[in-house]
C-alpha positions as CSV (number, residue, x, y, z in Angstrom):
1,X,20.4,10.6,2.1
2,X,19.1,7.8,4.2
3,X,19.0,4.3,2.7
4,X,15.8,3.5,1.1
5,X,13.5,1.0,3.2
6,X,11.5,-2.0,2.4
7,X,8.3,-0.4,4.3
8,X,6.0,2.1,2.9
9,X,3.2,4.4,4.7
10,X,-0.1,3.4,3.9
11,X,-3.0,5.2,3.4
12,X,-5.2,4.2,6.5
13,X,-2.8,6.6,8.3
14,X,-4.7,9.0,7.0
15,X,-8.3,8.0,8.1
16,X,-9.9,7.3,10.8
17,X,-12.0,3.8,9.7
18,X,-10.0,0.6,9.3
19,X,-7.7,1.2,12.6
20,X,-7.9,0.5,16.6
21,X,-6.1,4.0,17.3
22,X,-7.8,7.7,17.0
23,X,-7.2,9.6,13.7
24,X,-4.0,11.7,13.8
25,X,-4.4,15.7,13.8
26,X,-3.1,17.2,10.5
27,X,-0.1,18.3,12.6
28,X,0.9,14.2,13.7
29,X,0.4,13.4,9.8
30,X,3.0,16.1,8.5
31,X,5.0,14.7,11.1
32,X,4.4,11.2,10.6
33,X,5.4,11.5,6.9
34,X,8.0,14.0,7.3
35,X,9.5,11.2,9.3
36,X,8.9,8.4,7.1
37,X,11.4,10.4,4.3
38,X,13.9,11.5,6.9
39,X,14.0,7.4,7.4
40,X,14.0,6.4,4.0
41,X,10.4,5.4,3.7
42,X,10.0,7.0,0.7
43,X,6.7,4.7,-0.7
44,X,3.4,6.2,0.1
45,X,-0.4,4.2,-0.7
46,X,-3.5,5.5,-0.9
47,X,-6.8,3.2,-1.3
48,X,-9.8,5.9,-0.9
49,X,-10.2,9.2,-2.4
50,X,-9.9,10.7,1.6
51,X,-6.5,9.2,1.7
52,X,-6.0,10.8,-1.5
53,X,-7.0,14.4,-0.7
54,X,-4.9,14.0,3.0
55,X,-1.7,12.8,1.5
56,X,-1.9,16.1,-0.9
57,X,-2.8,18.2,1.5
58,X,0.2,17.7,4.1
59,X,3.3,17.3,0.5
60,X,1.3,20.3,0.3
61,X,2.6,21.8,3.6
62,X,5.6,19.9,3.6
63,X,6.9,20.9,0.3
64,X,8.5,17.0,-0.5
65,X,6.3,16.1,-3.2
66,X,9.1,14.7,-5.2
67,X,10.5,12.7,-2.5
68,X,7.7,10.2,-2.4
69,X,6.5,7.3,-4.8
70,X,2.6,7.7,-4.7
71,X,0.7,4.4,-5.2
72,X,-3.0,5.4,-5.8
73,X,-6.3,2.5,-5.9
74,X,-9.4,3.5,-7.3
75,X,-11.6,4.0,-4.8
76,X,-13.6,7.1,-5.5
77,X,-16.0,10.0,-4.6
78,X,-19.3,8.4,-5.2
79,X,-22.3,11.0,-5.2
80,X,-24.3,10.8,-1.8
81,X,-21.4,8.8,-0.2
82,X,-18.6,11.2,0.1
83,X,-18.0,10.2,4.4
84,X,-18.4,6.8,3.3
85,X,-15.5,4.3,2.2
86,X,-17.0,2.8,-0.6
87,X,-16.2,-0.2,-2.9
88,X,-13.7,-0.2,-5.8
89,X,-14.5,0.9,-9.2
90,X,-13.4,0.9,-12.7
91,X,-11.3,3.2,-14.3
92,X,-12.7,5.6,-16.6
93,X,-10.6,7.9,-18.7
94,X,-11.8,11.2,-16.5
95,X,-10.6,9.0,-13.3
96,X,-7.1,10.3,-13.8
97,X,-7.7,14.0,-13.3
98,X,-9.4,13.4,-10.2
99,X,-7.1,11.7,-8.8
100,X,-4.4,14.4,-9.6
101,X,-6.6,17.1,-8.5
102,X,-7.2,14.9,-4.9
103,X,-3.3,14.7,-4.7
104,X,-2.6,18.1,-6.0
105,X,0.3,16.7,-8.1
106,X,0.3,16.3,-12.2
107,X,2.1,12.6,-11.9
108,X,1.1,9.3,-9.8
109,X,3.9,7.2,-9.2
110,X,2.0,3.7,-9.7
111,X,-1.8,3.6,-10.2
112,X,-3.0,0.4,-9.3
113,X,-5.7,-1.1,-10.5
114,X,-8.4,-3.4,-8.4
115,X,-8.2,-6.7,-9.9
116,X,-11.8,-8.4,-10.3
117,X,-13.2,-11.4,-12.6
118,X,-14.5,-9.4,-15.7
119,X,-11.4,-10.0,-18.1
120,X,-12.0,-7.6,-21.0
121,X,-12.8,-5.1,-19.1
122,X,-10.0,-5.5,-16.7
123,X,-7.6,-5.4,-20.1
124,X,-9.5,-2.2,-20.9
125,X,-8.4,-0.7,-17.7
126,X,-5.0,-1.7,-18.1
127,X,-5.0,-0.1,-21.7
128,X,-6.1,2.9,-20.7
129,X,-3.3,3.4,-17.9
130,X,-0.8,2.5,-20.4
131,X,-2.0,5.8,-22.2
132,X,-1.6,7.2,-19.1
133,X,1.8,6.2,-19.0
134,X,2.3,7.3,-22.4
135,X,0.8,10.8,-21.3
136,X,3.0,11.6,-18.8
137,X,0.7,11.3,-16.3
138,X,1.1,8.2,-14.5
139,X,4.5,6.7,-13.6
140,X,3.9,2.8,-14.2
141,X,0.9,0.2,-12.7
142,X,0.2,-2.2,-10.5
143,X,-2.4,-4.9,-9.8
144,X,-3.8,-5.0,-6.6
145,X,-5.3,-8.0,-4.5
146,X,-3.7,-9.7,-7.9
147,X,-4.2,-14.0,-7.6
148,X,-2.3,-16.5,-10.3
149,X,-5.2,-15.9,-12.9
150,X,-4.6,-12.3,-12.9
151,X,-1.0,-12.1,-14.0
152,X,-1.5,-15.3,-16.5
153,X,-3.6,-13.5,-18.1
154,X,-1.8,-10.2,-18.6
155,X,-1.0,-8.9,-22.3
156,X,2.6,-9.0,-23.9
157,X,2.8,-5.5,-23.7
158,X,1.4,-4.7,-20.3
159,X,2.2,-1.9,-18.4
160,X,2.2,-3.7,-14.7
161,X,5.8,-4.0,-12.2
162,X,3.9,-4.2,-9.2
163,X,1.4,-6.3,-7.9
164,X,-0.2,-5.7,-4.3
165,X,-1.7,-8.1,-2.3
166,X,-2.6,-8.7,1.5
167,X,0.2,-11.1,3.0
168,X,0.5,-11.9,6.8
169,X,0.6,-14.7,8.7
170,X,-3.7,-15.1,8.2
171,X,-3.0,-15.2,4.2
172,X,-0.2,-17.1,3.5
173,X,-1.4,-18.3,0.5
174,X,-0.6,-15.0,-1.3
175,X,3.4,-16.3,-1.7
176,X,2.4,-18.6,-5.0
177,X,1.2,-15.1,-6.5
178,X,4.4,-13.2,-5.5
179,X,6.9,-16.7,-6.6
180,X,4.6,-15.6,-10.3
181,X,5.1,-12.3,-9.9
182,X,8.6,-12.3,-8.9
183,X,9.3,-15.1,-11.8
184,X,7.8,-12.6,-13.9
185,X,10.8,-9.6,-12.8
186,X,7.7,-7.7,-10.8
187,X,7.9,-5.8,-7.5
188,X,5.2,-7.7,-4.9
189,X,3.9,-5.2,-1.9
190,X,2.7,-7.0,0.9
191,X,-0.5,-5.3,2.5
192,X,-1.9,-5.7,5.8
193,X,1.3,-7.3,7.8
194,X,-0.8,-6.8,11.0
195,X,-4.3,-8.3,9.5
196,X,-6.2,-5.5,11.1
197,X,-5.5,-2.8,14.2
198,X,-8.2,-4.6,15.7
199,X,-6.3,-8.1,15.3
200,X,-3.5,-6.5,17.5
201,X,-6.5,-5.9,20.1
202,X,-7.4,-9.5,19.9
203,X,-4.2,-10.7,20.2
204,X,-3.1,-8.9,23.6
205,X,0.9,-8.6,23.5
206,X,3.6,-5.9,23.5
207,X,5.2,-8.7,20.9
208,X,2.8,-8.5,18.1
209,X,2.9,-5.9,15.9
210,X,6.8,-6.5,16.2
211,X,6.7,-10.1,15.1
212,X,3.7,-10.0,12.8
213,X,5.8,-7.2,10.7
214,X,8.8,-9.2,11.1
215,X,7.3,-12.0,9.8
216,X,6.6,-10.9,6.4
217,X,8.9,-8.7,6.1
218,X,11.8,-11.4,6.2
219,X,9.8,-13.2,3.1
220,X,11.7,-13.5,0.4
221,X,9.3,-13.1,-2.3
222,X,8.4,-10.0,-0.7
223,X,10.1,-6.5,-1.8
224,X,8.0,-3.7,0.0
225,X,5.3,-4.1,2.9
226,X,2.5,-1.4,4.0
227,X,2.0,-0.4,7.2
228,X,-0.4,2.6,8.3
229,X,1.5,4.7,11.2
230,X,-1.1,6.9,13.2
231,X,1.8,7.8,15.6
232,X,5.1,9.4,14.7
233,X,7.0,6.9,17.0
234,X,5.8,4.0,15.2
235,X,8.0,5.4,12.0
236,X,11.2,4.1,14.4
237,X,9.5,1.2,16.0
238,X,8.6,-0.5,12.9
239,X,12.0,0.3,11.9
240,X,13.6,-1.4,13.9
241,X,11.6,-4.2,13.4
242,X,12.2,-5.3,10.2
243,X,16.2,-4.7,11.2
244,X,15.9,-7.0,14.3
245,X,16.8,-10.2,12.5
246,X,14.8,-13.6,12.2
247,X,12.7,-15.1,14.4
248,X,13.4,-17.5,16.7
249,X,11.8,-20.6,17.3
250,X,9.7,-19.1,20.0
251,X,8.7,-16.2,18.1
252,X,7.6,-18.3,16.0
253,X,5.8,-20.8,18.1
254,X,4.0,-17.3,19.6
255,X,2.7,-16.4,16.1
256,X,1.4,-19.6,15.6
257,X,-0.3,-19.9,18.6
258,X,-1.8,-16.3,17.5
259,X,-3.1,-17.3,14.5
């Protein structure tokens, strides 16, 4: 059994928006995931409902649903916008067999729920994934793109451990949510260590994706970080990365100069 990593696959692998590479055949993503549990990457998230309906289809084929921990967002289906990836929207209580169905699995791991500015109705969508929980069908919940506010707000008896939020060396300010969170004995998941694909692009070195995903991933207030894989090799490239150590001062000075 390999040792369980701090990365987890994220759901962009899975599409072909929101990335500076081609989409990877059905074939690449069994292998891409089928390498990411062979390596102890165990943690799989999925934003949109197309993420959602890929992931099930290749634990389909593989046959290693229960090796993986399934974060799901709720993105959804909209009518007349199904090849579009659409905004966020609030849960309502059939939003939980669609989701299942899209995953072809009877249990999500953590549903995470979009954070936004409409406080009772953000409680109502956190009481109605505690009856989730309570249900059997959903493992535990998260808050993503969570800020201070968010989790002061949060009821005694909340059902939250993880809270998600883009962290990288272009939104730093993220760590006083994740000193909160961790204060608070909750996993943080760093998204987006790279910004964007297309950020890589800009940038023009062999170096970054290496020292942008070391970067955060030597944070201390960090426990798990996202990264979308549309190759199989970058399962043991970003691999090594995080094992590779802390930068130096010129790694360093190279990020800076980046950003």
């Amino acid at each position: 059994m390999p040792n369980l990593s701090k990365l987890g696959l994220g759901g962009h692998t899975f599409i072909e928006e929101l990335g500076n590479d081609p989409l990877a055949s059905f074939e690449e993503q069994c292998t891409i995931v089928r390498e990411c549990l062979d390596n102890g990457i165990q943690l799989i998230d999925t934003t949109y409902y197309q993420e959602r309906v890929a992931l099930g289809n290749v634990l389909r084929a593989l046959g290693r649903r229960q090796e993986v921990q399934i974060m799901a967002w709720n993105f959804f289906n909209l009518p007349g916008q199904s090849d579009k990836l659409v905004g966020y929207s609030s849960y309502e209580p059939h939003h939980i067999d669609v989701m299942l169905s899209e995953l072809q699995t009877d249990f999500i791991d953590v549903l995470v729920i979009h954070t936004h500015d409409d406080e009772h109705k953000l409680l109502q969508e956190i009481e109605l994934a505690k009856q989730w929980v309570e249900q059997g069908k959903v493992g535990t919940v998260g808050l993503g793109m969570a800020e201070p506010a968010h989790l002061n707000r949060l009821p005694a008896d909340h059902p939250v451990t993880h809270i998600l939020a883009p962290y990288n060396i272009a939104h730093q300010r993220t760590k006083e949510t994740f000193v909160i969170a961790k204060e608070m004995g909750l996993t943080t998941v760093a998204l987006s260590p790279f910004v964007r694909g297309w950020k890589l692009d800009e940038i023009n070195s062999e170096q970054a994706a290496d020292l942008l995903l070391r970067w955060v991933s030597e944070q201390q207030v960090v426990d798990r970080v996202i990264v979308s894989m549309r190759k199989a090799d970058w399962v043991h490239t970003n691999l090594q990365a995080t094992q590779r150590g802390t930068l130096t001062e010129e790694e360093n000075r190279l990020i800076k100069e980046w950003m």
